[in-house]
C-alpha positions in Angstrom: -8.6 -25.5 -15.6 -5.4 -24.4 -15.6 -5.3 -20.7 -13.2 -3.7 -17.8 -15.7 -1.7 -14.7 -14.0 -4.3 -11.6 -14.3 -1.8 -9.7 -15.7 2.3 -9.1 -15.3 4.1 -6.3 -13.9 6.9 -5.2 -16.1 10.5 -3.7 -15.2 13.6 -2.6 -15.8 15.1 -6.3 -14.8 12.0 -8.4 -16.5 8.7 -8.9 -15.6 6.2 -10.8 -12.7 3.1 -12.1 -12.4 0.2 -11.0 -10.1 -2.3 -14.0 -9.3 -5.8 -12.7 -8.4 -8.6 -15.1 -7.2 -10.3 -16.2 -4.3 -10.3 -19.3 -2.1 -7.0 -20.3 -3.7 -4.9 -19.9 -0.7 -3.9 -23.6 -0.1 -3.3 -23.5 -3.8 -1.0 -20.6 -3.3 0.7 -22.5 -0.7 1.5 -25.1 -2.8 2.9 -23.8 -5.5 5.5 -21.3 -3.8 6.5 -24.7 -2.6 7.1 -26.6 -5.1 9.3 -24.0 -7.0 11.2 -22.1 -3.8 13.6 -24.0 -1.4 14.7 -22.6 1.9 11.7 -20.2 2.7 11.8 -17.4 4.4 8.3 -16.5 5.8 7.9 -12.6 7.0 4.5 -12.3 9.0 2.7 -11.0 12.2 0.6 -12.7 14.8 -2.6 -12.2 13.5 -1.9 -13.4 10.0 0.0 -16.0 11.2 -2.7 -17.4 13.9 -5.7 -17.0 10.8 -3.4 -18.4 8.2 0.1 -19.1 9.2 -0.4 -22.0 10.3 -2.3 -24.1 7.7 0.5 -22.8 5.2 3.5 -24.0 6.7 2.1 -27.2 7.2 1.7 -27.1 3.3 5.3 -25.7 2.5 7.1 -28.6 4.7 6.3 -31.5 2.5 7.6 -29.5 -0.2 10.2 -27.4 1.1 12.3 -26.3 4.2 10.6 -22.6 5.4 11.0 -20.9 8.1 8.5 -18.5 9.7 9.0 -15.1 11.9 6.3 -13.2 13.2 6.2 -9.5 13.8 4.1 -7.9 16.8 1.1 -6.3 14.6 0.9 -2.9 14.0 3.1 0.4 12.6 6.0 0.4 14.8 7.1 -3.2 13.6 7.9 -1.2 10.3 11.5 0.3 11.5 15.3 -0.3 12.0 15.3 -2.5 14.9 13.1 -4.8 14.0 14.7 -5.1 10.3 17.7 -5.7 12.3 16.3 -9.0 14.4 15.0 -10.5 10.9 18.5 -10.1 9.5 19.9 -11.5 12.9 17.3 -14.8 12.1 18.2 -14.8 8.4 22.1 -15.2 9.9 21.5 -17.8 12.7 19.3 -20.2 9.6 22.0 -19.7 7.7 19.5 -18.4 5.0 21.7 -17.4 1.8 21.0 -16.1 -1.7 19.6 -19.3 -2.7 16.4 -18.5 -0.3 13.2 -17.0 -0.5 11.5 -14.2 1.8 7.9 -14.7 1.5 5.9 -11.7 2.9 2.2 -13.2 4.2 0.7 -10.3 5.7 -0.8 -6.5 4.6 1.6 -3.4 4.2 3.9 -3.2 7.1 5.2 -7.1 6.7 5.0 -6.5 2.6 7.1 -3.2 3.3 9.0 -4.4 6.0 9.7 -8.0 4.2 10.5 -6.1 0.8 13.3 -4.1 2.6 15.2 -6.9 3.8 15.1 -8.7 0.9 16.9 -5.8 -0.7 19.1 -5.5 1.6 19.9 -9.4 2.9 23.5 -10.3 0.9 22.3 -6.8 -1.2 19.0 -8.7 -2.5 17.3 -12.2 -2.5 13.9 -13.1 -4.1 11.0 -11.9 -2.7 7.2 -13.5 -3.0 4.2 -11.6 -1.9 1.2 -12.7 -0.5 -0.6 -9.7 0.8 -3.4 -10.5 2.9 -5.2 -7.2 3.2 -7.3 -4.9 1.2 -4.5 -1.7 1.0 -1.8 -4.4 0.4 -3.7 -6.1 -2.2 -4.7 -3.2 -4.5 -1.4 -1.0 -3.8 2.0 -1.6 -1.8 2.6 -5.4 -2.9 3.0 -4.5 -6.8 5.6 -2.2 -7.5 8.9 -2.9 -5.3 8.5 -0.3 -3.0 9.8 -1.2 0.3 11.0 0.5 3.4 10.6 1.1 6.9 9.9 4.6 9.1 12.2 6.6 11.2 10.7 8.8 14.2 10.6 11.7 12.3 8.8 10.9 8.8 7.3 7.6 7.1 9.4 5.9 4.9 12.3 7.7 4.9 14.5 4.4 4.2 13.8 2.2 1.5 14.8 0.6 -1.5 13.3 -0.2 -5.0 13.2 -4.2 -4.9 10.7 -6.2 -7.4 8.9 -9.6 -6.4 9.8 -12.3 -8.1 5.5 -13.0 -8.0 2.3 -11.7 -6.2 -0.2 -14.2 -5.2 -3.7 -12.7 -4.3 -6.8 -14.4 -2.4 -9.9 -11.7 -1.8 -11.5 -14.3 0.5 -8.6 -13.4 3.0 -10.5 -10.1 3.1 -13.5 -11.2 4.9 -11.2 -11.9 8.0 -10.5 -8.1 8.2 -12.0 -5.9 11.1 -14.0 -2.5 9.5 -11.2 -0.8 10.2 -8.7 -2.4 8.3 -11.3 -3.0 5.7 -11.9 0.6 4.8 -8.3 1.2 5.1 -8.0 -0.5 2.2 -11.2 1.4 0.1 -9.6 4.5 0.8 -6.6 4.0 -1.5 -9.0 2.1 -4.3 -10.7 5.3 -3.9 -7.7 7.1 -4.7 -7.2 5.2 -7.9 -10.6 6.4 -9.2 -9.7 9.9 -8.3 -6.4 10.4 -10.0 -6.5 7.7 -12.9 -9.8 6.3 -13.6 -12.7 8.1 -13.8 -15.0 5.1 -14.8 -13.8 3.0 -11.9 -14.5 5.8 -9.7 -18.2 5.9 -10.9 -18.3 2.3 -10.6 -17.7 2.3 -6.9 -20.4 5.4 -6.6 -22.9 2.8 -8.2 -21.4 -0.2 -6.3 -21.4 1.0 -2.6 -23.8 -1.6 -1.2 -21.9 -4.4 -2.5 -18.8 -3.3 -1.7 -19.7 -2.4 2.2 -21.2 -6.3 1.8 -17.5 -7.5 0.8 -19.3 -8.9 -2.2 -16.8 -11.8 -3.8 -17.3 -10.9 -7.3 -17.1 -7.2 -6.8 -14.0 -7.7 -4.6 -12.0 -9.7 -7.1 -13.3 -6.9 -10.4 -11.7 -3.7 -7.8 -8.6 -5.6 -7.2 -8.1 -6.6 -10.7 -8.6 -2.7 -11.3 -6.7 -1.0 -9.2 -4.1 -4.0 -9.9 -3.8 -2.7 -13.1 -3.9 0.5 -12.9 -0.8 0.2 -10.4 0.8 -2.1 -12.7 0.5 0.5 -15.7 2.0 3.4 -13.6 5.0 1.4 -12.2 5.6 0.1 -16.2 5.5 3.7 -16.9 7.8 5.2 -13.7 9.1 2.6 -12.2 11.5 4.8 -9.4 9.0 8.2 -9.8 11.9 9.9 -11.5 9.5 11.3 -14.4 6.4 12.2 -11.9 3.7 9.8 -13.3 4.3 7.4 -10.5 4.1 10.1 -7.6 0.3 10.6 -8.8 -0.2 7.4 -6.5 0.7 9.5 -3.7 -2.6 11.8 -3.7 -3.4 12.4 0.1 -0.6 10.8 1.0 1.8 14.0 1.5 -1.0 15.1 4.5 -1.3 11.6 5.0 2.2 11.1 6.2 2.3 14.0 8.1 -0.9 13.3 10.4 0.7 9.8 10.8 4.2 11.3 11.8 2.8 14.1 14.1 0.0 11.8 15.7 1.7 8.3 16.1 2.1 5.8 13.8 -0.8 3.1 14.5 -3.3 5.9 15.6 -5.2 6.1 12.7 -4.5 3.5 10.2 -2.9 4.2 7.0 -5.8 4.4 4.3 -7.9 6.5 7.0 -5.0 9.3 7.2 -4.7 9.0 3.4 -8.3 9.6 2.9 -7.9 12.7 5.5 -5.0 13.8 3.3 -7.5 12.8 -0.1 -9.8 15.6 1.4 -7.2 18.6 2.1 -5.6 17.6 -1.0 -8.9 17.9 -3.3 -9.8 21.2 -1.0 -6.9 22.9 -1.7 -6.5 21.9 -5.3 -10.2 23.9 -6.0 -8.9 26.7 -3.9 -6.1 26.8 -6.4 -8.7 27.1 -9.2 -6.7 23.6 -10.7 -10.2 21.7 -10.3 -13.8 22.4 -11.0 -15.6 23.0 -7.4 -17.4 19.8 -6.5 -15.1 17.3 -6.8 -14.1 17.6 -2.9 -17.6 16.8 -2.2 -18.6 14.1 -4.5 -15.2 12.4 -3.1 -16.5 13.2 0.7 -19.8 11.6 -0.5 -18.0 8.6 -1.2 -15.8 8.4 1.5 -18.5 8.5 4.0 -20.6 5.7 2.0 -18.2 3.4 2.4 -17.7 4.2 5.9 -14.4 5.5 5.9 -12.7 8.0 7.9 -11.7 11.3 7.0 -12.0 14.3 8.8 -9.0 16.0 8.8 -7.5 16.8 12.6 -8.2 19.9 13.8 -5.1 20.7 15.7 -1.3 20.8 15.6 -1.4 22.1 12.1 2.2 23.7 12.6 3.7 20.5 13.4 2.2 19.0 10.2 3.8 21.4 8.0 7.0 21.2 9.5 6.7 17.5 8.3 5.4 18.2 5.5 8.5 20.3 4.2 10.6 17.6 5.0 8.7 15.2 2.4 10.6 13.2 -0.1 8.5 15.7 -2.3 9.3 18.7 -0.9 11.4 21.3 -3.2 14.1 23.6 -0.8 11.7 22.7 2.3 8.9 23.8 0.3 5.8 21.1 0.1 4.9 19.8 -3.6 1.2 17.3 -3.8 -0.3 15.3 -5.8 -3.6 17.4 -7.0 -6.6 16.6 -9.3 -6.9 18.3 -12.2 -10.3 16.7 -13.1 -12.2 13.1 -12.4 -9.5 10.4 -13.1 -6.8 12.8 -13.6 -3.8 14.4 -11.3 -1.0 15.9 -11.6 2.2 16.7 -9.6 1.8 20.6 -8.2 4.5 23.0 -8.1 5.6 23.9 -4.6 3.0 25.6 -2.8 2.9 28.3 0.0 2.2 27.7 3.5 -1.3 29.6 3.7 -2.5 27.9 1.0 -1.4 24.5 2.6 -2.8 25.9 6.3 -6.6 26.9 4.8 -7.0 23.7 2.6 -6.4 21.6 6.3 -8.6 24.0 7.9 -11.6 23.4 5.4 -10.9 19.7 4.9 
């Protein structure tokens, strides 16, 4: 039977398709070959020693690739290294008739995506994310960029794949960590666009902690979707329906910045910024009380991460301010408004801000 995109992400410049199975990823490897000369693959060493390997064996009796690996981790996602893959692009002699294929989660898809954008001002770019957070979020949607020492993502560029290929049974390789990384922005999706999906996972919590196969491939599909609709709707968050993927992500960013990047991972300090975010939209009166602890029930079902830090508060509002958000150095957040529903606040003061992170 012949495989059928799940759905397509459309844009300003066309549309792409976003592949969602599992098993598949020998398939996958095949076909990038047989339509893309002069590969460019964009990984790190773990990815590459699980899966590098058995791919580029694929690719060369189709196609001439290439493959660079990044040291694992947060601080791979920045200037300098973006500077070596451009100096590897140059010495291959890699041109606007290649491919950069990112194989990894969301600092190679981020990372990968930037210097496609930016390599002879944009070549094609395929992703093939590889873990849970890349899979339901930062692959679809062309966001790319890398951090600078004082805030996350502070250089970037809006640069569309060309495709998206999926494989859920890559997520049984992922650690817990990594794993509920990932739940904590599918999580987000049922808070801030889809209330049903959020009582899905509620009813689902045993099979998801299990890394059930079917289950996986449904919530992917889902949140997929619900990405795809947003980025069809706000494709460079000009009009603010896109920013509502950003819930948690403003204290998010902040704890990341002020704490290191790499010492929590991403979707934990998202789901630590979910909680001060939902906290200090019901001390707002902008949600019914309850929400805050029907997420926090969730969160800690599925085993993921999320109380807020108790120190340096100061320092994360100083970041905060200087969010891409932020009105006049005054911090703006994504708040919900009720189950499966957000909205982008107006800017908000700095008690406000300080009690929600002291009650998260």
């Amino acid at each position: 039977m012949t495989r059928q995109p799940a759905f397509h992400v459309r844009h300003a410049a066309g549309q792409y398709p976003v592949w969602i199975d599992a098993a598949w990823l020998d398939e996958i490897g095949e076909r990038i070959a047989s339509e893309n000369s002069n590969c460019f693959v964009i990984t790190d060493e773990n990815v590459e020693a699980l899966h590098g390997t058995a791919l580029t064996r694929l690719w060369k009796t189709h196609a001439d690739v290439l493959i660079h690996s990044l040291p694992p981790g947060e601080d791979s996602k920045c200037l300098d290294v973006a500077k070596q893959v451009y100096d590897e692009l140059l010495n291959h002699r890699i041109d606007r008739q290649g491919t950069i294929v990112a194989l990894g989660g969301g600092v190679v898809g981020d990372l990968a995506g930037f210097v496609a954008a930016t390599w002879m001002r944009g070549i094609p770019l395929i992703q093939i994310p590889t873990t849970l957070v890349a899979q339901v979020d930062s692959s679809i949607g062309g966001k790319t960029g890398v951090n600078l020492t004082g805030g996350k993502n502070m250089v970037g560029s809006f640069w569309q794949p060309r495709s998206v290929y999926m494989d859920t049974a890559l997520l049984k390789t992922l650690d817990d960590h990594e794993y509920t990384s990932g739940l904590a922005e599918v999580v987000k999706y049922g808070v801030v666009l889809d209330a049903e999906l959020f009582g899905f996972l509620e009813s689902h919590v045993a099979e998801i902690n299990a890394r059930d196969e079917t289950i996986l491939v449904d919530i992917v599909r889902r949140c997929g979707r619900l990405k795809a609709q947003v980025v069809e709707e706000d494709e460079r968050e000009t009009l603010g329906r896109r920013a509502v993927l950003n819930y948690g992500h403003t204290f998010g960013h902040a704890i990341e910045t002020v704490f290191g990047y790499g010492t929590w991972r991403h979707g934990h300090a998202v789901a630590m910024g979910m909680m001060a975010a939902a906290r200090l939209a019901e001390s707002l009166g902008m949600v019914a009380s309850g929400l805050a602890e029907r997420q926090a029930r969730l969160l800690a079902a599925l085993r993921i991460p999320c109380d807020f830090p108790r120190e340096r508060h100061d320092e994360l509002l100083e970041v905060m301010k200087r969010d891409k958000k932020a009105r006049n150095g005054r911090p703006v957040f994504v708040l919900p408004v009720g189950p499966g529903v957000a909205r982008l606040s107006d800017p908000i003061e700095t008690e406000c801000i300080a009690r929600a992170m002291r009650e998260a």
